[in-house]
C-alpha positions, 0 to 999 in steps of 0.5 A, spaced: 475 273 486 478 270 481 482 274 475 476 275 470 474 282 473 476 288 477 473 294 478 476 302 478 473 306 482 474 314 484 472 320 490 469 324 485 462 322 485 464 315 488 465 314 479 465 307 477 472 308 473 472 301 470 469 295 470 473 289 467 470 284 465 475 278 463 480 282 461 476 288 457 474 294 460 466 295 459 464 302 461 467 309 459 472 313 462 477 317 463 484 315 466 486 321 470 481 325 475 483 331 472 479 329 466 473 327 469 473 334 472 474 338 465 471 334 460 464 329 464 459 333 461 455 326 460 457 325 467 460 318 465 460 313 471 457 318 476 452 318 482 447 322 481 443 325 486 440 329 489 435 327 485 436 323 478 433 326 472 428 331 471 423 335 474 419 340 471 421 346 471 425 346 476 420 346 481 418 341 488 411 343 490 408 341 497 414 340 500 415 342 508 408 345 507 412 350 501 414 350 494 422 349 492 425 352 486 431 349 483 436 352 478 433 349 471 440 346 468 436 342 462 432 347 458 426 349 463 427 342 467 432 341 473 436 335 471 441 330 476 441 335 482 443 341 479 449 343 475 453 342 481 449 336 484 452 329 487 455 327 479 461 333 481 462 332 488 468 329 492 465 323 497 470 321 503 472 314 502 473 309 500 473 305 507 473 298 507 467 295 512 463 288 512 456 289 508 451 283 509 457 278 511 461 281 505 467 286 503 465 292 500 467 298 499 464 305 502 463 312 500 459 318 504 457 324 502 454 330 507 449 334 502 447 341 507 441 344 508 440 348 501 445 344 497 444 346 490 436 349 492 434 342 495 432 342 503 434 339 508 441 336 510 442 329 507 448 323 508 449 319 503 452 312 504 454 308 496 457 300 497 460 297 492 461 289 492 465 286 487 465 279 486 466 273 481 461 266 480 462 261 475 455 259 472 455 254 466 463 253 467 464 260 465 466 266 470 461 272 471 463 278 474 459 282 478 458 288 481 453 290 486 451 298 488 448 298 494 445 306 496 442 309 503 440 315 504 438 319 510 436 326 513 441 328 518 440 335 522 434 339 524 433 343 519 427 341 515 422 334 517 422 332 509 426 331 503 427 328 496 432 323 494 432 319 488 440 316 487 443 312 481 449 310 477 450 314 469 456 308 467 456 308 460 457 301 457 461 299 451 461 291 450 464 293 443 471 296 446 470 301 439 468 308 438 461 305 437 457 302 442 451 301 438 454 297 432 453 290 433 450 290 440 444 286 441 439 290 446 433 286 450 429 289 456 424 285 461 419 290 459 416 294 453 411 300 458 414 306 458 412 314 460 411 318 454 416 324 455 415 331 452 422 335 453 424 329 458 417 330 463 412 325 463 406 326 458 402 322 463 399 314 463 404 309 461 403 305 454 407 300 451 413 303 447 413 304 439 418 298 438 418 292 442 423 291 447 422 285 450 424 281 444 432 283 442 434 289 438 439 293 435 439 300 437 444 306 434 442 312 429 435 311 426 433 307 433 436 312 439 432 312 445 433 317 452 425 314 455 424 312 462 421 305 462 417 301 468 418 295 471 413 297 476 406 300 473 403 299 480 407 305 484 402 303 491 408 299 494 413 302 492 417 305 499 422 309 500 425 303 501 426 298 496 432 294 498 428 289 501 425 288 493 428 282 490 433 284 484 430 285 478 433 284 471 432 291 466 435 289 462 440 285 458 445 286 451 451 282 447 456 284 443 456 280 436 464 280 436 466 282 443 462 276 445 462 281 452 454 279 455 452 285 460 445 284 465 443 289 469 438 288 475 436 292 481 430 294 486 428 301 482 421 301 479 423 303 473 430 305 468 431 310 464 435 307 458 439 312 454 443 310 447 447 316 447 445 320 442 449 326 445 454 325 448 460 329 445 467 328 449 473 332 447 479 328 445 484 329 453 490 325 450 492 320 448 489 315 453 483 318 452 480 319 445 474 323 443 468 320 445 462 322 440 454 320 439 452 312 440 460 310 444 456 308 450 449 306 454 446 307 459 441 304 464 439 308 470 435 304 475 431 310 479 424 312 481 419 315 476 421 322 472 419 328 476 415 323 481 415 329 486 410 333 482 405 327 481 401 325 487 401 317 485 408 317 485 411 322 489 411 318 497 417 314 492 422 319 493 420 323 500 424 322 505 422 323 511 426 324 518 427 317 522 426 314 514 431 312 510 432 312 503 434 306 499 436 302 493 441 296 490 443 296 482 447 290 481 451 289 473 453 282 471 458 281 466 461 275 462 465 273 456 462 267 452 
């Protein structure tokens, strides 16, 4: 790895705390733990599970042959596992170890039985590689995310699990990330969300978004976008997919290019509209509305209460759970 890229992480929610690229750090943070723990309400470069985004009502249907009920932390929705789910917890770790002939870096998590109103003991198991190409004579840093899940224990035959990363990025090293970013996605067929659950078919977003676009105050968007609009081979399991690009933004000024691939059939892409950090000290000033984005590769919203989608994230017993995310970062 050459000197253009490192990367920070933190045990609290297996946090990305910096990923540098050529020198500039791209995602928002804190500096101490601390402030993490006081001040991450936008759950700033956290794993989120157990389950990632929504699901209605806060209720699972028709799990173990019974219905769940989930505190609803998101108006009348559940949202990221719970006030308390995987984004607030402490992961054992890091333990360096070889992952497909390559160092990585190793985070686990035992969620119990109950954890958060969710059946089931679960371990999850998140590796980070951090590696550097050149490609057309210019260094690309590279961070690969590789998440295994897995029901541990003999308390229930059945669970739900759907993981991702909440990094926000800021190609722009100013208080705006929005202000001279260009945005381009791989695909413009979205869910129609009402109070962040979907509506029902997929349809084409109003804008589109597979040609490049500015985003920031009159454009915001928080929807769920889809890669894959046949869910039928979707498993559990989709680490043997290739990478998929998402999606991929450039900074005018900065000159701070960012691609973001993964196997998740769908993203949410998030512009941060509501993001309201105090001020923590002097290394860590206020963040307000539009100073990061987001793109959290997942399954479908609320997909364990819709028929077509739900055997994307039911994890059963002897199965595991799995995804890879990788972002790609360089200067021009």
């Amino acid at each position: 790895m050459g000197d253009h890229t490192s990367v920070k992480f933190l045990n609290l929610a297996a946090i990305i705390q910096e990923f540098n690229v050529d020198g500039q750090n791209i995602v928002q943070g804190f500096t101490k733990k601390e402030h993490y723990e006081a001040h991450n309400k936008p759950w700033f470069g956290a794993t989120i599970g157990r389950v990632a985004n929504r699901i209605k009502g806060g209720v699972i249907s028709n799990l173990n042959g019974r219905e769940y009920k989930l505190e609803t932390n998101n108006g009348a929705n559940a949202l990221h596992g719970g006030s308390q789910g995987f984004g607030r917890l402490e992961f054992d770790g890091p333990t360096v170890v070889k992952r497909d002939g390559r160092t990585a870096l190793k985070y686990t998590l035992l969620s119990p039985d109950g954890d958060q109103g969710y059946p089931g003991a679960v371990e999850l198991r998140v590796y980070y590689v951090v590696s550097e190409v050149v490609e057309d004579g210019i260094p690309r840093s590279i961070l690969d995310i590789e998440y295994e899940a897995e029901l541990v224990g003999g308390d229930v035959e059945e669970t739900v699990v759907n993981i991702t990363n909440h990094s926000y990025f800021n190609l722009s090293g100013s208080p705006s990330a929005a202000e001279g970013t260009i945005a381009k996605l791989a695909t413009r067929d979205y869910l129609p969300l009402d109070n962040g659950i979907p509506l029902g078919p997929i349809e084409q977003h109003p804008i589109d978004t597979t040609q490049p676009f500015e985003f920031g105050p009159n454009t915001a968007f928080d929807d769920c976008f889809v890669i894959d609009r046949d869910q039928t081979d979707v498993k559990i399991d989709t680490r043997s997919r290739p990478l998929k690009l998402l999606a991929e933004f450039r900074h005018s000024e900065s000159g701070i290019n960012l691609q973001v691939s993964s196997t998740d059939p769908a993203f949410q892409f998030y512009t941060g509209a509501f993001i309201d950090v105090p001020e923590a000290d002097a290394e860590n000033p206020a963040r307000g509305p539009f100073s990061g984005f987001c793109i959290e590769p997942s399954r479908y919203v609320n997909a364990i209460n819709e028929p077509e989608w739900r055997h994307t994230v039911v994890l059963k017993k002897g199965e595991k759970y799995g995804s890879k995310v990788q972002y790609k970062g360089w200067r021009d």
